[in-house]
Every structure is written in structure tokens, then in C-alpha cells.
SENUVEX-148062 format. One record per residue: residue in one letter; z negated, x negated, y negated of N, C-alpha, C in turn. Coordinates in steps of 0.1 Angstrom, whole numbers. Layout:
<mimars>
+------+-------+-------+-------+-------+-------+-------+-------+-------+-------+
| rest |   n.w |   n.u |   n.v |  ca.w |  ca.u |  ca.v |   c.w |   c.u |   c.v |
+------+-------+-------+-------+-------+-------+-------+-------+-------+-------+
|    A |     Z |     X |     Y |     Z |     X |     Y |     Z |     X |     Y |
...
+------+-------+-------+-------+-------+-------+-------+-------+-------+-------+
</mimars>
This chain:
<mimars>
+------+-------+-------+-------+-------+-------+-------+-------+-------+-------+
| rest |   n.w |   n.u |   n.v |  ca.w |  ca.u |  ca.v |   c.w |   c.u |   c.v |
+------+-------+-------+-------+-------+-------+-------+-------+-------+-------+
|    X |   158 |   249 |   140 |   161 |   236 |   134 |   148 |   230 |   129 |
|    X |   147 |   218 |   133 |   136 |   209 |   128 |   133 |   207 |   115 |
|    X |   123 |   202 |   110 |   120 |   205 |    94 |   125 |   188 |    86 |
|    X |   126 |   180 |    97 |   135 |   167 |    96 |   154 |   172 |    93 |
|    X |   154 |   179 |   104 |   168 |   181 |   100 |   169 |   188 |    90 |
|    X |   162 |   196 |    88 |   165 |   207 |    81 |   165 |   196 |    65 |
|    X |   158 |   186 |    62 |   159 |   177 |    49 |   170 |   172 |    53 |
|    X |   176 |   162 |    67 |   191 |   158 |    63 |   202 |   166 |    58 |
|    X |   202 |   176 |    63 |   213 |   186 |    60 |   211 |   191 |    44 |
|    X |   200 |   193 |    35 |   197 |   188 |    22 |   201 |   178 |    18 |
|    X |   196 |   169 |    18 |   203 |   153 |    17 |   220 |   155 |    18 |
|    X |   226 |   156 |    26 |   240 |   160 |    29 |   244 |   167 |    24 |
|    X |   239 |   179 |    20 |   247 |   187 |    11 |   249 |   178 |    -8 |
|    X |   231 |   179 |    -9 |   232 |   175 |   -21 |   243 |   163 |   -20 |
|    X |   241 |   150 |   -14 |   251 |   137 |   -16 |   263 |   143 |   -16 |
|    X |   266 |   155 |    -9 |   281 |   156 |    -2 |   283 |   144 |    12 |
|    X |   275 |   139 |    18 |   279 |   136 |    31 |   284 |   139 |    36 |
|    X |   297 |   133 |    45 |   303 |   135 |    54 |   298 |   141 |    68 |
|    X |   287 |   129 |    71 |   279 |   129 |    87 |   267 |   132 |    82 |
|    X |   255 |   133 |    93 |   242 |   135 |    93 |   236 |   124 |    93 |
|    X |   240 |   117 |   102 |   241 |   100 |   100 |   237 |    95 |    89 |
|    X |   251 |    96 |    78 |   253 |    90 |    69 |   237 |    93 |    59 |
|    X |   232 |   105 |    59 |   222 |   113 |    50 |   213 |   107 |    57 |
|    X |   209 |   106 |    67 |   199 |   102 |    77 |   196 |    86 |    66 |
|    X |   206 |    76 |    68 |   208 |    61 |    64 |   200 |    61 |    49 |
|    X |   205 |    70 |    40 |   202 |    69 |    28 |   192 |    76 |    24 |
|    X |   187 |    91 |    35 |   174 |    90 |    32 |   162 |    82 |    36 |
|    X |   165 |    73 |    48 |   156 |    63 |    51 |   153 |    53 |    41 |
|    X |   165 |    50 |    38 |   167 |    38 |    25 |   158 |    44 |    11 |
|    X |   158 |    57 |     8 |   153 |    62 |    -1 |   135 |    66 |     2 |
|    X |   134 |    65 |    12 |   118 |    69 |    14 |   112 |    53 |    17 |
|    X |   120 |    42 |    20 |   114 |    34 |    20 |   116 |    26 |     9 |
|    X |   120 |    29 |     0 |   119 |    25 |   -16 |   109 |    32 |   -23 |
|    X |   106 |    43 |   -20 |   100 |    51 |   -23 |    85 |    50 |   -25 |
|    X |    84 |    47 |    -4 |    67 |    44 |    -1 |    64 |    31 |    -9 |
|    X |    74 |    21 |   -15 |    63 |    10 |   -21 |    59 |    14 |   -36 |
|    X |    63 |    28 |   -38 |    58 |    33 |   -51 |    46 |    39 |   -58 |
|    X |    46 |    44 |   -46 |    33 |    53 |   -45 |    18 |    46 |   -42 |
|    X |     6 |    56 |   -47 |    -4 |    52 |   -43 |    -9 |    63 |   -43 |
|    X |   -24 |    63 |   -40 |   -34 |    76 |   -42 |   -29 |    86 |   -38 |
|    X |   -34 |    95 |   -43 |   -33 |   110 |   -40 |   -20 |   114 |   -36 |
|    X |   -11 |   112 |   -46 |     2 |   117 |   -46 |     8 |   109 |   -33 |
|    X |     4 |    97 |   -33 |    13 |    92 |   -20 |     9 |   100 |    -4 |
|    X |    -3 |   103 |    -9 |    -8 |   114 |     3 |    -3 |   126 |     8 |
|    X |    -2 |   133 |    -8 |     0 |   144 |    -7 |    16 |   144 |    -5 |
|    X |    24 |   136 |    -9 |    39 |   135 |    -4 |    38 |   137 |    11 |
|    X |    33 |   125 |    14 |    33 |   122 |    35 |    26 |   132 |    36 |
|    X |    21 |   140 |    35 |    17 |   155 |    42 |    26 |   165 |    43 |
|    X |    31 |   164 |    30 |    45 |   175 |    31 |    56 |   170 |    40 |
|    X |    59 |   154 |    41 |    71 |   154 |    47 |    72 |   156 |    64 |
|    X |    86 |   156 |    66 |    88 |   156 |    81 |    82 |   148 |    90 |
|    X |    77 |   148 |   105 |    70 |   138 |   111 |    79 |   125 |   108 |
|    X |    92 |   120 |   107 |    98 |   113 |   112 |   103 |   106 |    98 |
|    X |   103 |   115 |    86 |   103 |   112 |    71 |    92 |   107 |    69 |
|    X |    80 |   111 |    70 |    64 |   106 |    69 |    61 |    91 |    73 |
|    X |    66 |    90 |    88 |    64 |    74 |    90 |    73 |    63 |    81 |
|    X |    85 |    69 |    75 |    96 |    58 |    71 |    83 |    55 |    59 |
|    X |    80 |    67 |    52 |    73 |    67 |    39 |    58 |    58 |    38 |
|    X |    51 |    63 |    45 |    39 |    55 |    49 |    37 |    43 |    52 |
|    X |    50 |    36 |    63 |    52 |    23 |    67 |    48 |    15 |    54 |
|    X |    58 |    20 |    42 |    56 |    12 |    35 |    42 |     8 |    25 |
|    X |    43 |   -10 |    20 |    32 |   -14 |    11 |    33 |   -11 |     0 |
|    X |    22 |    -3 |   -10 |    28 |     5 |   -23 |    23 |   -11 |   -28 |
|    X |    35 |   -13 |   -41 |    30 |   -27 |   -47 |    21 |   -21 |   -58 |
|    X |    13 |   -32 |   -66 |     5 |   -30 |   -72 |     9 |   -18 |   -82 |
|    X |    22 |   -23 |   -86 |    26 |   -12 |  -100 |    41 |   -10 |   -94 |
|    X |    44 |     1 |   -98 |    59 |     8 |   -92 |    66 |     3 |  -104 |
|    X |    82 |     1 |   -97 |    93 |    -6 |  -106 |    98 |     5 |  -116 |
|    X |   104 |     2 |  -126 |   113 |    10 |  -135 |   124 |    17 |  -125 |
|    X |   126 |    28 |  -133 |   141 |    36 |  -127 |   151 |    26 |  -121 |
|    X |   156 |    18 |  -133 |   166 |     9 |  -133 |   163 |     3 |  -114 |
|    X |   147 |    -5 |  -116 |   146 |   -20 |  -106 |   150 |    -8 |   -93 |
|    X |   146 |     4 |   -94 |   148 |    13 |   -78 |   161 |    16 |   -78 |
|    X |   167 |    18 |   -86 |   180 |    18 |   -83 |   188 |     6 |   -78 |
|    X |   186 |    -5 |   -83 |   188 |   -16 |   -77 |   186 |   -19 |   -67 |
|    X |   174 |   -22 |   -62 |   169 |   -24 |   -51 |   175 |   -16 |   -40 |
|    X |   177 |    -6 |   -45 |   185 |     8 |   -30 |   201 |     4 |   -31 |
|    X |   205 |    -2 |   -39 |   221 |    -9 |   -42 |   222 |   -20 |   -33 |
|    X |   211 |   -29 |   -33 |   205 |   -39 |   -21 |   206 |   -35 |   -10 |
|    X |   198 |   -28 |    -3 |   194 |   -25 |     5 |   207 |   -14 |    10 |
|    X |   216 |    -8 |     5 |   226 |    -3 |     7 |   237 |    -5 |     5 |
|    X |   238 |   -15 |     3 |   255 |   -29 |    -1 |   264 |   -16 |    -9 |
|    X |   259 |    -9 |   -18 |   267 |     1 |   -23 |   264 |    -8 |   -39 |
|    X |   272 |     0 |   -44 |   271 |     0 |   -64 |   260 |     3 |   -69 |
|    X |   258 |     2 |   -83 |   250 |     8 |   -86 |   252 |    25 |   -90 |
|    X |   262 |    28 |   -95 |   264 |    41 |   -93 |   263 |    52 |   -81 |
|    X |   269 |    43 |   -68 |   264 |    49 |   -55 |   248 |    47 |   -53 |
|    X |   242 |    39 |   -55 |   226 |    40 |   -51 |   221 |    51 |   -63 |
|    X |   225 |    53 |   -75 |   222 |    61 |   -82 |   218 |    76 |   -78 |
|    X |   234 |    81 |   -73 |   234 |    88 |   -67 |   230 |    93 |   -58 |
|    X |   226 |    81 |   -45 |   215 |    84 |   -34 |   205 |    87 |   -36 |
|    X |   201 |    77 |   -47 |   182 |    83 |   -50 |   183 |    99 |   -54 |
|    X |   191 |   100 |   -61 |   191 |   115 |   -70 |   193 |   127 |   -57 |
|    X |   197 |   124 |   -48 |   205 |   130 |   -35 |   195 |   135 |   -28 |
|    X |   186 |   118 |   -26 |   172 |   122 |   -19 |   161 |   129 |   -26 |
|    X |   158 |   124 |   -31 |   148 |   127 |   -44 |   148 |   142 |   -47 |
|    X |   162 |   146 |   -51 |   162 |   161 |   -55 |   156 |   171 |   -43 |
|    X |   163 |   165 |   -30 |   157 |   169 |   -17 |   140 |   172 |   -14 |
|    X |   136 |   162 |   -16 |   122 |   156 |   -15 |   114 |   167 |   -24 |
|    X |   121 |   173 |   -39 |   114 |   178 |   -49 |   113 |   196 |   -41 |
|    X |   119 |   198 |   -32 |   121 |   212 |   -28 |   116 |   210 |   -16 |
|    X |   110 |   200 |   -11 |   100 |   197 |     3 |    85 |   198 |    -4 |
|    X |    83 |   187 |   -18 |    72 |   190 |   -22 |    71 |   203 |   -34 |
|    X |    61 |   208 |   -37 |    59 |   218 |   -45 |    59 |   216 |   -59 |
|    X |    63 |   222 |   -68 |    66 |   218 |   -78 |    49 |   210 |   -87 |
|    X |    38 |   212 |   -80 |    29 |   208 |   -88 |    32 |   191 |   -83 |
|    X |    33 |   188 |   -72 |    31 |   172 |   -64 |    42 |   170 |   -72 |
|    X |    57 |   177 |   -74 |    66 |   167 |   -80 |    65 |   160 |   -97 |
|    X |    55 |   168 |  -102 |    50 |   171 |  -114 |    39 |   155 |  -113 |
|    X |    34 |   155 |  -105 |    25 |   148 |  -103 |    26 |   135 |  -101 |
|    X |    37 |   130 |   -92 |    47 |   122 |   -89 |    54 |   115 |  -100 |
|    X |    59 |   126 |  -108 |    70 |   119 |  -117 |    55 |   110 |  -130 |
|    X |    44 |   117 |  -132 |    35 |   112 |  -140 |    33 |    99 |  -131 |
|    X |    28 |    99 |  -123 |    26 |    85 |  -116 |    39 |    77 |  -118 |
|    X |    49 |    80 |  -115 |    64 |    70 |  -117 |    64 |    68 |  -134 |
|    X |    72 |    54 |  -136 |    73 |    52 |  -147 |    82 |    59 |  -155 |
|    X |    89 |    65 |  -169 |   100 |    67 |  -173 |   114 |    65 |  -166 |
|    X |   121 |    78 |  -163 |   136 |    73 |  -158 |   136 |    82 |  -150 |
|    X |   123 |    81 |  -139 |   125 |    89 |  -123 |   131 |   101 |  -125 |
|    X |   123 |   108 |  -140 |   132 |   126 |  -133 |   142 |   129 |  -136 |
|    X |   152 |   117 |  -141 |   164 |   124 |  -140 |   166 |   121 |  -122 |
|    X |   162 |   110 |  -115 |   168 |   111 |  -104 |   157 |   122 |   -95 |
|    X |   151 |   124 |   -98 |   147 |   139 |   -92 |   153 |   148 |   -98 |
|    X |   162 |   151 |  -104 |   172 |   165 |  -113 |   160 |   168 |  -121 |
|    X |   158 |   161 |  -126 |   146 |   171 |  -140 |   152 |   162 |  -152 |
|    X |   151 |   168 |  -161 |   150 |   163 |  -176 |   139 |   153 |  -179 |
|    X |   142 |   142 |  -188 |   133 |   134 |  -192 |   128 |   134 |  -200 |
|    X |   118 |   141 |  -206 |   108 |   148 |  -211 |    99 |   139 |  -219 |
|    X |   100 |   126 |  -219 |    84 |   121 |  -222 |    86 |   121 |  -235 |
|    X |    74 |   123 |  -243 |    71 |   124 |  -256 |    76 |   110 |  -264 |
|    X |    78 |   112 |  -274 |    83 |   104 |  -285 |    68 |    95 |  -292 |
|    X |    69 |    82 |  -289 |    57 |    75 |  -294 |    61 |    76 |  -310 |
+------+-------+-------+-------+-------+-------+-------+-------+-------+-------+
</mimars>
């Protein structure tokens, strides 16, 4: 099994997907929300870990100057997936949790510092940030 498939069938389990398809759709949708997030290192060090075919969705994209709040990514994947917001919720978290067992726990560490407040709950982690 390919190391692409081997993330949809993650993807699919975590969503509960029906099809491969279906996991396929919404991890594309989720890596290309994704690549406009990133920059630097970490956006590197992600596309090195991912699948050849995960790596191009991710890369294609233009990271914008500054990455959106939890909230605006969840929306935007609600967009981009004519679903709810509770369904895009759930996809990012689907993908994302995936992604966090492709990258090593130091990159996902690294990752969530680069993302603004919100991301680790949809990477399955606790949201941890300190109390100003």
C-alpha cells in the first residue's frame, strides 16, 4: 500500500467515510487550506513528510502573508465544501489529526506554534495556550 493511500484510509477511518473518494475530496480540500497557511520551515518540513501526491496539493498553494484564525479555516473549508460548519469542522479535525501521525510529534508542535489559537483542537490536541 502506498503511503498516499495509506493517509486516505486514515482520513476515512478518522471522518468515518464511506468511500476513499469521499477522504480523498476532503483531504485535498484540507491540504489546500492548509498550504495557504504555512510558511518557512514548518511549511517545508510538512511537504517533506507528506505523500508525493499530498505534497503537490500542499505546496501548490500561496501561503498568505499571515494565516487565518481557526474559526476563518473552518469556514473557508465550509466554502470550498458546500458542507456546514460543523461538517467542515469535522473534516479539518479528520484531516489534520491524520497529518499529526504523518508528521512527528516535534513538526506538529511546531506547526500548531506557527498557527494561530484554535488549530489544536482540530489537530486532536488540547488548547494549551497560556493565560495573558
Amino acid at each position: 500500500m502506498t503511503r498516499h493511500r495509506r493517509l486516505i484510509q486514515q482520513v476515512r477511518s478518522n471522518g468515518r467515510y464511506r468511500t476513499d473518494e469521499e477522504a480523498d475530496r476532503v483531504l485535498t480540500a484540507v491540504l489546500t487550506q492548509l498550504g495557504a497557511q504555512l510558511t518557512g520551515e514548518e511549511r517545508c518540513d510538512l511537504a517533506a513528510a507528506l505523500p508525493e501526491r499530498a505534497r503537490a496539493v500542499f505546496a501548490a498553494q500561496i501561503p498568505l502573508p499571515e494565516p487565518v484564525s481557526a474559526p476563518a479555516f473552518v469556514e473557508a473549508l465550509a466554502r470550498t465544501l458546500g458542507t456546514t460548519l460543523t461538517a467542515a469542522r469535522w473534516d479539518a479535525s479528520s484531516v489534520l489529526t491524520a497529518l499529526a501521525t504523518v508528521a512527528d510529534q516535534d513538526l506538529t508542535d511546531r506547526l500548531l506554534t506557527r498557527l494561530p489559537r484554535g488549530y489544536a483542537l482540530l489537530f486532536g490536541r488540547a488548547d494549551l495556550a497560556a493565560a495573558a
